[in-house]
C-alpha positions in Angstrom: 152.6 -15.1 118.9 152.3 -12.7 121.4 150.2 -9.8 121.3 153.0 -7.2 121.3 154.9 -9.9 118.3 151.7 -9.0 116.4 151.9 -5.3 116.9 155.6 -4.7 115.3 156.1 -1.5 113.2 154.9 -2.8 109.7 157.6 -2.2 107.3 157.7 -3.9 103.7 159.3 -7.2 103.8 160.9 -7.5 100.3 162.1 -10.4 99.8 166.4 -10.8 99.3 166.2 -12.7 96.1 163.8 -10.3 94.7 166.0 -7.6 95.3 169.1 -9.7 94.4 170.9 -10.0 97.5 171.2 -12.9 97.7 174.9 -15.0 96.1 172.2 -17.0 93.9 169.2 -14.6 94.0 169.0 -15.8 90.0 168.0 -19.3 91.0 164.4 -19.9 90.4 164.9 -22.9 93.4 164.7 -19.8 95.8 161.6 -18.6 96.3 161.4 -15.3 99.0 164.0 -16.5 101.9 161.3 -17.6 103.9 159.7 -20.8 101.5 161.3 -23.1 100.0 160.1 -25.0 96.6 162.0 -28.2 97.5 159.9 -29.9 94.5 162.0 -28.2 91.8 165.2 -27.8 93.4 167.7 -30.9 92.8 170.9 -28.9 94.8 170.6 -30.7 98.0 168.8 -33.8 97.6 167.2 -35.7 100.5 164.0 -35.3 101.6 162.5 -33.0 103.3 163.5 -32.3 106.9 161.3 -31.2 110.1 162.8 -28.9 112.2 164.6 -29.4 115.3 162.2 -30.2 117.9 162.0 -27.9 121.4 163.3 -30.2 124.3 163.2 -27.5 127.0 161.2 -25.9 129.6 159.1 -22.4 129.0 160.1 -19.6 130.8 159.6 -19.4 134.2 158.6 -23.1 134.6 160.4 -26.0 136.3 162.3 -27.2 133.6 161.6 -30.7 134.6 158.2 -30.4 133.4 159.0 -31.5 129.6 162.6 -32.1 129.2 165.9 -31.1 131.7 168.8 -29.5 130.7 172.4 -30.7 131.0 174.4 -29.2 133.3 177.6 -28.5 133.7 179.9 -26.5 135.3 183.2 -24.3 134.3 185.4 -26.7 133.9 184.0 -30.0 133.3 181.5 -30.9 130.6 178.7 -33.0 131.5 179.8 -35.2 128.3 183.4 -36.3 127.8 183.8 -36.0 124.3 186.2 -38.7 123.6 183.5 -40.9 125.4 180.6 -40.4 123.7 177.4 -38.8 124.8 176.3 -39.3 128.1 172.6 -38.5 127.6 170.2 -39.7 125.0 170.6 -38.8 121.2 169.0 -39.2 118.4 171.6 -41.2 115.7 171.8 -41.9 112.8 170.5 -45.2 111.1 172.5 -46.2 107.7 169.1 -48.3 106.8 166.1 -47.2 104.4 164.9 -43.8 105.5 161.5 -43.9 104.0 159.7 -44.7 106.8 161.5 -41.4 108.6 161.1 -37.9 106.9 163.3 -36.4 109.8 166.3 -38.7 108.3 168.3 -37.6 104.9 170.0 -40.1 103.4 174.2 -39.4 102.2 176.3 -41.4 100.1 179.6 -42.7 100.0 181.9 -39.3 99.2 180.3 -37.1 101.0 182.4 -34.6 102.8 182.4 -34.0 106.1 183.9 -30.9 108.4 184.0 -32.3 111.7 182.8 -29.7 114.6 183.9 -32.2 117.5 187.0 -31.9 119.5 188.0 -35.7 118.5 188.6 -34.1 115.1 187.9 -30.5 114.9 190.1 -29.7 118.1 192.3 -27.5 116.4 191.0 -25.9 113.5 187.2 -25.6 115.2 186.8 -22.1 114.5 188.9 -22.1 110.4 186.4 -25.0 109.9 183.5 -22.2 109.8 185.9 -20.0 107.2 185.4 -23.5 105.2 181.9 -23.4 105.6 182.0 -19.5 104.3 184.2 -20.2 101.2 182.3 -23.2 100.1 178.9 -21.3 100.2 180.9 -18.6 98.5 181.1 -21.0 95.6 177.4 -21.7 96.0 178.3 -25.2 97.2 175.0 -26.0 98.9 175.8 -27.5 102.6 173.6 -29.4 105.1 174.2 -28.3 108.8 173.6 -31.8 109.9 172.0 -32.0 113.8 170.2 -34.9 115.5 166.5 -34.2 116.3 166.2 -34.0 120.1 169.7 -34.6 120.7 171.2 -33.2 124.2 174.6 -31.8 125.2 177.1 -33.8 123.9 175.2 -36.0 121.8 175.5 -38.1 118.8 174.7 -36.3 115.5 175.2 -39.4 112.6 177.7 -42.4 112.9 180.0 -42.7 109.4 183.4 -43.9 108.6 185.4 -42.4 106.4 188.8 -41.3 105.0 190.9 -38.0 106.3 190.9 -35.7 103.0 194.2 -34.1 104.4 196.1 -37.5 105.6 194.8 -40.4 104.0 194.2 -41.9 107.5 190.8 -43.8 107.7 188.5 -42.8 110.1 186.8 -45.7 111.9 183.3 -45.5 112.6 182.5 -42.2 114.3 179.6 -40.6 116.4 180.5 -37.0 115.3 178.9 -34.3 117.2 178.6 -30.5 117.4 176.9 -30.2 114.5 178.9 -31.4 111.8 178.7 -29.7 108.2 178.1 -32.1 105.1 178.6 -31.7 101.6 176.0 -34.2 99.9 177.8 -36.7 97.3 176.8 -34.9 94.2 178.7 -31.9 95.3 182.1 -33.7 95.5 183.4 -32.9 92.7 182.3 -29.4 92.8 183.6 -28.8 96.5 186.7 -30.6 96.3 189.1 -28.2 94.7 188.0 -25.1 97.4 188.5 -27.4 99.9 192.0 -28.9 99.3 192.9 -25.4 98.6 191.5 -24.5 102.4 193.3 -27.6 103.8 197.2 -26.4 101.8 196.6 -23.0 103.4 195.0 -24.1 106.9 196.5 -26.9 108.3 194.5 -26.7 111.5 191.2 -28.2 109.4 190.2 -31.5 109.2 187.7 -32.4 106.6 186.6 -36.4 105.7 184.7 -37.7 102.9 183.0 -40.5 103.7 183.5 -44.5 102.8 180.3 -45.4 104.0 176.9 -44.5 103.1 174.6 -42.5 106.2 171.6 -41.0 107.5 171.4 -37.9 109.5 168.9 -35.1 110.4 169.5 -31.8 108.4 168.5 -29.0 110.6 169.3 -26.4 108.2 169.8 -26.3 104.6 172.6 -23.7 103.5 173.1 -21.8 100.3 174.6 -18.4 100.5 177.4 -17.0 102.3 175.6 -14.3 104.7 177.1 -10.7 103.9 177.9 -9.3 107.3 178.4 -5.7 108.6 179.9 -4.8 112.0 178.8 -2.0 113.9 181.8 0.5 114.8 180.6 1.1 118.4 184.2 1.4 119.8 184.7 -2.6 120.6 184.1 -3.8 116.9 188.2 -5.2 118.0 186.1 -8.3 119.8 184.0 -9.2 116.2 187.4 -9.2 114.3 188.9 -11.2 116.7 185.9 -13.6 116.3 185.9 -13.1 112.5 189.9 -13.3 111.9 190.5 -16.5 114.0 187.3 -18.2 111.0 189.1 -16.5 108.3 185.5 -14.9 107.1 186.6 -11.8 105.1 184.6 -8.6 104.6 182.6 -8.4 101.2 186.0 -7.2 99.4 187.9 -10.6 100.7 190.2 -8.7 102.9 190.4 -11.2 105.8 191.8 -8.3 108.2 189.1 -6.3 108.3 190.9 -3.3 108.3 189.3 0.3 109.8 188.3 1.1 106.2 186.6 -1.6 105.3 183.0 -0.8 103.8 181.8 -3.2 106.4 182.5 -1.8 109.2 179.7 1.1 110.2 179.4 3.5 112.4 176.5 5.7 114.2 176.0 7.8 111.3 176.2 5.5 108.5 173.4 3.3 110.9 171.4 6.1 111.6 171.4 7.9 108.0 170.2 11.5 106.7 166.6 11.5 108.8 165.4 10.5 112.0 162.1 9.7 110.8 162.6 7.7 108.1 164.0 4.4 109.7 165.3 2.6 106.4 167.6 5.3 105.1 171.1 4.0 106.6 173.7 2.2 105.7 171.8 -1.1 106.6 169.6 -0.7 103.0 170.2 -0.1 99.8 167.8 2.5 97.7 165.1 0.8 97.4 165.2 0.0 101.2 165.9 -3.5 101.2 168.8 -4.2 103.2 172.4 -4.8 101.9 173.5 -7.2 105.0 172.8 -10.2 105.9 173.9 -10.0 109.5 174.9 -7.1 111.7 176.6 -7.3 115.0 177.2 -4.8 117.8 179.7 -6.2 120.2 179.7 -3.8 123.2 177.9 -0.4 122.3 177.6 1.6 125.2 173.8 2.5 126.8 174.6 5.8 127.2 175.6 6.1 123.5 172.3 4.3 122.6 170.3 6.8 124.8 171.9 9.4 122.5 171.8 8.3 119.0 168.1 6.3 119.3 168.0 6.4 115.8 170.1 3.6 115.2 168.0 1.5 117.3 165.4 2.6 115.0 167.2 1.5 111.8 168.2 -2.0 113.6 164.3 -2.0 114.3 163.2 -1.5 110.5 166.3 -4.1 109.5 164.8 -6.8 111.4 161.5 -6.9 109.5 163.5 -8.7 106.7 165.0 -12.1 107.4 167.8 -11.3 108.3 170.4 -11.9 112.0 171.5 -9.1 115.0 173.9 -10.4 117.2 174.4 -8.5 120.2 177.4 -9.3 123.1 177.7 -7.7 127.0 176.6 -4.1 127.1 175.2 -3.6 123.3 172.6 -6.1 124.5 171.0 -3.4 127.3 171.9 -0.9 124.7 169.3 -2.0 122.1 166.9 -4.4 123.9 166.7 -1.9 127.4 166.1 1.2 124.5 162.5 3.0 124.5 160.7 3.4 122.5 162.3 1.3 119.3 164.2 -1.7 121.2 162.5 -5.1 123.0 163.4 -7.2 120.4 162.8 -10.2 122.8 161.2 -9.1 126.0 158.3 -7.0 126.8 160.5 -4.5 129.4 164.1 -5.4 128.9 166.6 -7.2 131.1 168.3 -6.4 134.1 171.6 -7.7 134.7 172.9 -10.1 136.9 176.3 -12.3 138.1 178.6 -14.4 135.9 177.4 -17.7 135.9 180.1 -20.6 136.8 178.0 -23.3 136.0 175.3 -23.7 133.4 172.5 -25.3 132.4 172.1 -26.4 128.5 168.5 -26.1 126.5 167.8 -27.0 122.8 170.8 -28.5 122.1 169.4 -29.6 118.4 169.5 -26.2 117.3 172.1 -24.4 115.9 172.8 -22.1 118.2 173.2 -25.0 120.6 176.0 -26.5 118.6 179.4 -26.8 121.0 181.1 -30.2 121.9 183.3 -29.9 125.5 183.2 -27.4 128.2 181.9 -24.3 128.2 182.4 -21.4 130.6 181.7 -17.5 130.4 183.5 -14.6 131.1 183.2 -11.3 132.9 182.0 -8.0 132.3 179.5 -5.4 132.7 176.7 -7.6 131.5 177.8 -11.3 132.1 174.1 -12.5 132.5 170.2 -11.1 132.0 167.6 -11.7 133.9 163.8 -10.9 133.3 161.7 -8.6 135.6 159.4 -10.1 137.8 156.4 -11.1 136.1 158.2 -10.8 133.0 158.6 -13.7 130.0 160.5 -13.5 126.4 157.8 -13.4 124.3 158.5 -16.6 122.6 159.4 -19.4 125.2 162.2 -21.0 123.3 163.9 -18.2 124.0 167.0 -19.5 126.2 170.3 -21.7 125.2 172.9 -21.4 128.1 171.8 -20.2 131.6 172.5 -20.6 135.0 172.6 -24.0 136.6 169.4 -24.5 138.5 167.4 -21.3 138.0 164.5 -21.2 135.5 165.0 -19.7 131.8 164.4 -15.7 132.3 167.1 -15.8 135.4 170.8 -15.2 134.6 170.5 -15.9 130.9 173.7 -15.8 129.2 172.7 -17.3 125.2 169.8 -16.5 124.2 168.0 -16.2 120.4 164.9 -15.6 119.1 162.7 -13.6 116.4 161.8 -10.0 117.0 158.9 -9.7 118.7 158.1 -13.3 118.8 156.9 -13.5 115.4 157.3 -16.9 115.6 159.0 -19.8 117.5 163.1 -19.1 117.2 163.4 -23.1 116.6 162.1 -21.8 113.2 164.6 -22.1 110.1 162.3 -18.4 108.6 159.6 -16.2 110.1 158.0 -14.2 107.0 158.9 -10.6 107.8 160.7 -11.0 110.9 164.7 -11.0 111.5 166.2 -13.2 114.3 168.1 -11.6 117.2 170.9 -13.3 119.3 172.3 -12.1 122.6 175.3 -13.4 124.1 176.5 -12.7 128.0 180.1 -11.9 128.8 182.5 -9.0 127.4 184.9 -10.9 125.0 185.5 -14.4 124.6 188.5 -16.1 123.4 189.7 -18.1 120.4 192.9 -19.9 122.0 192.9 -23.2 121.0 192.8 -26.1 120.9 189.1 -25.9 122.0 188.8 -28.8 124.5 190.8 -26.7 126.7 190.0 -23.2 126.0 186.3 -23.4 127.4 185.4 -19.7 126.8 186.4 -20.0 123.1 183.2 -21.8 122.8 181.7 -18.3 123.0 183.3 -17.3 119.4 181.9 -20.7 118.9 178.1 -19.3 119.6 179.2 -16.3 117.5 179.8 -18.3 114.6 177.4 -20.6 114.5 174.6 -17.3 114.5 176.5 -16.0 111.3 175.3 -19.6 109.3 171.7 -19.7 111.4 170.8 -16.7 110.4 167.7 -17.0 107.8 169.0 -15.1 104.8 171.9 -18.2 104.7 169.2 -20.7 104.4 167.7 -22.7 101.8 164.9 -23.5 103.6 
């Protein structure tokens, strides 16, 4: 950790379950949102699971040096996806997994949400409303991702039946990170999700015929509450948000202007500009009441004049929870003295639009896409470091440009504040992770394989179920 990581402001970290915010804050399985006592907890099953492993360059080093990215350009993936991966990947082995603690065994009936375009073209972005109204339930889920996989590789082979069709699925190398239901929770899961598949025709969902092995990155159990800063684009998060079919905490899946969720700069910023935990972000004992928070394009100018609710963002990130931050609320809150860089020592400056990309730590969950992807425009398309410069954690970087080092012309990037710890971390006691995305909107046109900058509300998503108050582990 970095010496400024270890100087953060020192606010309480009380833990979510403690304070009940959490959908199953009663279970004695969950200890503080940042352990996990595996030993008493029979909801998932498996063994335990490492985490995905770093297969990337540090910043500012030849990326050659360990492992090198993919790259693609705009318009054609470096991986075909109806061909397979084109790189190495670890898959999945159906034998004994005792002799491999990264491997969790699944029986026959487990269900499957596909996230690759082979199965998932269509209804790629309603498949993560599944997701949300299964964990709604407190069905537990297992975001399935093969350790040290690359772009477009294999996560777990299976066959299986379509729950929608009847159709039998062959054996498949599904990709993108598919979601899994363990066989246990059949039963439990099934109803919600034939109800999902009656009212969202799009979604394909299998259960399995086969028994499998796969690496569980992350272990899901609640459905994150999420707030959306008002900062005069909060348009682009409902677009995100409607095309999932999340809804805001009162189920309303339109999100309208009055919805409790949506805050603006002085619900954020509260009654006192000295006291940093007294907006709308915490409850009354200071604990905050969200999950995640998102600012989609907040102006720097309108940061420079209401610092205060950089401050509060500041103090909400001690706690684990997620900021996501798109095009110019990015500058806005990392660029801001004296309460912002979250992820850098001196903030970014910002550079072109990429058109082709390189592709690091592609067994993470942020790194979870299958096709092509390609930015967009706007007034902050990409960041770049200042010279002499480095994120304070060097795991920092997802999607940059093609053939430039990580801390030049970043477009995804994710990390804990201050570098409290490494951002391939499921939990960081006391620390909050922070994502940044490149680009003013993206779309959410489908089907996916050829819409490339939909994978963009992709990224989105896939923050809302990485972020560490979702976890079980």
């Amino acid at each position: 950790m970095s010496s400024t990581g270890s100087n953060r402001a020192s606010i309480r970290a009380v833990s979510f379950v403690a304070a009940g915010l959490a959908s199953g804050c009663a279970d004695p399985c969950i200890d503080d949102g940042v352990s996990q006592q595996k030993d008493n907890c029979p909801q998932l099953g498996g063994s335990q699971t490492d985490d995905a492993s770093d297969t990337s360059a540090s910043v500012g080093s030849d990326p050659s040096a360990t492992t090198s990215p993919t790259t693609t350009d705009a318009t054609d993936a470096s991986a075909d996806a109806s061909d397979g991966p084109t790189t190495s990947a670890t898959t999945a082995d159906t034998g004994d997994t005792e002799g491999d603690p990264d491997l969790d065994h699944f029986g026959e009936g487990s269900i499957v949400i596909p996230m690759d375009t082979d199965y998932q073209d269509m209804g790629m972005l309603e498949a993560y409303g599944l997701v949300y109204a299964l964990l709604q339930a407190e069905i537990p889920i297992a975001w399935t991702i093969a350790a040290g996989k690359e772009y477009g590789g294999v996560d777990f082979t299976a066959e299986a039946t379509d729950l929608r069709t009847g159709d039998a699925v062959p054996e498949h190398g599904y990709r993108g990170g598919p979601f899994v239901v363990p066989e246990e929770h059949h039963d439990a899961a099934l109803p919600i999700v034939e109800e999902w598949l009656a009212a969202n025709p799009n979604t394909t969902v299998h259960s399995a015929t086969t028994e499998f092995d796969a690496h569980v990155a992350r272990r899901l159990l609640h459905a994150p509450t999420i707030a959306i800063f008002a900062d005069g684009n909060e348009d682009i998060a409902r677009d995100y948000l409607l095309a999932a079919k999340i809804p805001d905490s009162t189920g309303d899946l339109s999100w309208p202007n009055d919805s409790p969720d949506l805050l603006d700069v002085a619900e954020i910023s509260g009654p006192s500009d000295v006291v940093h935990d007294d907006g709308a972000l915490f409850n009354v004992n200071h604990v905050p009441r969200y999950c995640q928070l998102m600012s989609m394009h907040w102006g720097v100018t309108d940061a420079e004049a209401n610092p205060e609710v950089v401050a509060e963002v500041r103090a909400y990130l001690q706690f684990s929870t997620h900021f996501f931050a798109e095009c110019q609320a990015v500058n806005a809150f990392e660029n801001l003295e004296p309460h912002g860089f979250f992820l850098t020592p001196n903030g970014f400056e910002i550079t072109d639009q990429p058109s082709e990309f390189d592709f690091y730590r592609m067994d993470t969950p942020f790194g979870q896409i299958d096709g092509a992807f390609d930015a967009v425009g706007g007034s902050e398309p990409s960041y770049t470091l200042p010279d002499g410069d480095a994120y304070f954690e060097s795991d920092t970087v997802i999607i940059t440009a093609a053939g430039t080092p990580e801390g030049d012309q970043d477009v995804w990037m994710t990390g804990f504040i201050d570098g409290a710890c490494p951002a391939t971390e499921p939990v960081c006691d006391g620390a909050g992770k922070v994502s940044y995305l490149g680009g003013h909107q993206y779309g959410v046109d489908l089907p996916i394989s050829q819409h490339a900058t939909t994978q963009g509300a992709r990224l989105f998503l896939n923050s809302l179920f990485e972020a560490p108050c979702v976890l079980f582990e």
